[in-house]
PLY file of the C-alpha trace (Angstrom):
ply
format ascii 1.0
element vertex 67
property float x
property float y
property float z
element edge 66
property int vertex1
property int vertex2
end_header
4.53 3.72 3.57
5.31 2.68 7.17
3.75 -0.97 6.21
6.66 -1.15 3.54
9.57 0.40 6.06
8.65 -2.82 8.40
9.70 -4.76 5.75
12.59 -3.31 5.49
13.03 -3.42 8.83
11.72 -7.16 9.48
11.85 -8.55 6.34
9.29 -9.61 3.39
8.52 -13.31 5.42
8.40 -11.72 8.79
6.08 -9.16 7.69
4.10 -11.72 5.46
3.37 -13.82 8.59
2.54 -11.00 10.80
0.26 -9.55 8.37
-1.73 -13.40 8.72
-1.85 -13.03 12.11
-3.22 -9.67 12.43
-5.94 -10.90 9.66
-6.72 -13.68 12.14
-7.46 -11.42 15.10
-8.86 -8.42 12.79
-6.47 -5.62 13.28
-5.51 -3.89 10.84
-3.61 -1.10 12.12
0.33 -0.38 11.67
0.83 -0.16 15.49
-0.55 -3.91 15.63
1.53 -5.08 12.79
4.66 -3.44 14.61
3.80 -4.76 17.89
3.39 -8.55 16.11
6.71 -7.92 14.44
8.93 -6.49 17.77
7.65 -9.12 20.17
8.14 -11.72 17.43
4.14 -13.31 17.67
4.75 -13.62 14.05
7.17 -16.50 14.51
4.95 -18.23 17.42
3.12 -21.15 16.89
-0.66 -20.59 16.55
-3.32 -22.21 18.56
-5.76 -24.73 16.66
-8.97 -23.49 16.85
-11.50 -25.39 18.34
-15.33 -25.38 17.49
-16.23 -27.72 21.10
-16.93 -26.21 24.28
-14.18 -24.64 26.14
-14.78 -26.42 29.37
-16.49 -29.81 29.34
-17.76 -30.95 32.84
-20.98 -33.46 33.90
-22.74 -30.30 35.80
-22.35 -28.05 32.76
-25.58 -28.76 30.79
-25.46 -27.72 26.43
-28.34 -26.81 24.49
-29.73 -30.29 24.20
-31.11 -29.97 27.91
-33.02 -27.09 27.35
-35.21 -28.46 24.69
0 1
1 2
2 3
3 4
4 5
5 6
6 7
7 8
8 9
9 10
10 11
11 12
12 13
13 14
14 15
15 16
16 17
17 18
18 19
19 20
20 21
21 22
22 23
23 24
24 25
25 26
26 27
27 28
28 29
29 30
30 31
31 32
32 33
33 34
34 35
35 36
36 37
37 38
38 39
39 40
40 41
41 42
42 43
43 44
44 45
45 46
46 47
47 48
48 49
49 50
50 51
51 52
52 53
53 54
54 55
55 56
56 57
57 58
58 59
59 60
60 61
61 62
62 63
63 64
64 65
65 66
């Protein structure tokens, strides 16, 4: 019931979005959903994910050097 009274609160689309963003970072609780929704996260842009390595440098060796 308090999932539906943030809709009425934020609207159907607002609560839509935040509901794929809290899939995304696996919470699933109505405090996340209404902290999304007040600090507006739902209407930020999302990061691309990337699959590489975070930090790419010439002394950071991958898995290739250990075999």
């Amino acid at each position: 019931m308090g999932v539906l009274r943030l809709a009425k609160t934020f609207g159907a689309v607002r609560l839509d979005a935040a509901c794929e963003r809290a899939l995304e970072i696996n919470s699933y609780t109505y405090q996340s959903l209404h902290s999304i929704l007040k600090n507006g996260l739902d209407r930020q842009r999302r990061e691309a994910r990337t699959d590489g390595p975070a930090i790419t440098h010439p002394n950071i060796r991958g898995a290739g050097y250990f075999h």
